[in-house]
C-alpha positions as CSV (number, residue, x, y, z in Angstrom):
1,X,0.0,0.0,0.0
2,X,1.5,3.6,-1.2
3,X,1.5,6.8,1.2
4,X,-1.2,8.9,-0.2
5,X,-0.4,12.7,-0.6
6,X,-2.8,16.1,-0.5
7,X,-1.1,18.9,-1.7
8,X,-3.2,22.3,-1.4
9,X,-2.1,25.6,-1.4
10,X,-4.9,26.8,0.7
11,X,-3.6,26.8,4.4
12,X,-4.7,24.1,7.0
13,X,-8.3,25.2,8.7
14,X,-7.7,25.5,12.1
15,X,-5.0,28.6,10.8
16,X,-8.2,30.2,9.4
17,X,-10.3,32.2,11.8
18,X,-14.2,31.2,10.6
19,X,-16.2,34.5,11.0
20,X,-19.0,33.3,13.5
21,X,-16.4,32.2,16.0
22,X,-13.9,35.1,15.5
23,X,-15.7,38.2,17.5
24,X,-13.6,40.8,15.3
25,X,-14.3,39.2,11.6
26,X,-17.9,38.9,12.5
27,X,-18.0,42.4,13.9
28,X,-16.0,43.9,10.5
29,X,-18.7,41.6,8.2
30,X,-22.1,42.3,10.2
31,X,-21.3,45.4,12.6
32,X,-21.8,46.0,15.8
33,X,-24.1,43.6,17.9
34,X,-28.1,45.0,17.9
35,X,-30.3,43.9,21.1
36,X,-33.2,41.9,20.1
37,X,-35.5,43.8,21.9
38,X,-35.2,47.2,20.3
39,X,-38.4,48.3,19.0
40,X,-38.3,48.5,14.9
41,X,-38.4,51.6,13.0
42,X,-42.4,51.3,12.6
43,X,-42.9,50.9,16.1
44,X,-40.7,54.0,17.4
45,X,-42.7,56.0,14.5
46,X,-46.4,54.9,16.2
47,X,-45.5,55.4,19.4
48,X,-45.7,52.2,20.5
49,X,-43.9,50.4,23.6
């Protein structure tokens, strides 16, 4: 049996940061974090909560 061998020239993934686990990609891709209970643009314009 022969030694198979993979060369890629993309690097390894644990090198890569993946944006949902990396707080500073995923701030540069989606912005700042928004609370989920801040009343929607409609809402603030009827006055309600």
């Amino acid at each position: 049996m022969t030694a198979y061998r993979f060369r890629s020239s993309r690097p390894h993934e644990w090198i890569m940061p993946r944006p949902h686990v990396d707080a500073h990609q995923r701030f540069l891709t989606y912005g700042p974090v928004q609370p989920m209970d801040r009343p929607s643009f409609w809402d603030r314009l009827l006055g309600r909560r």
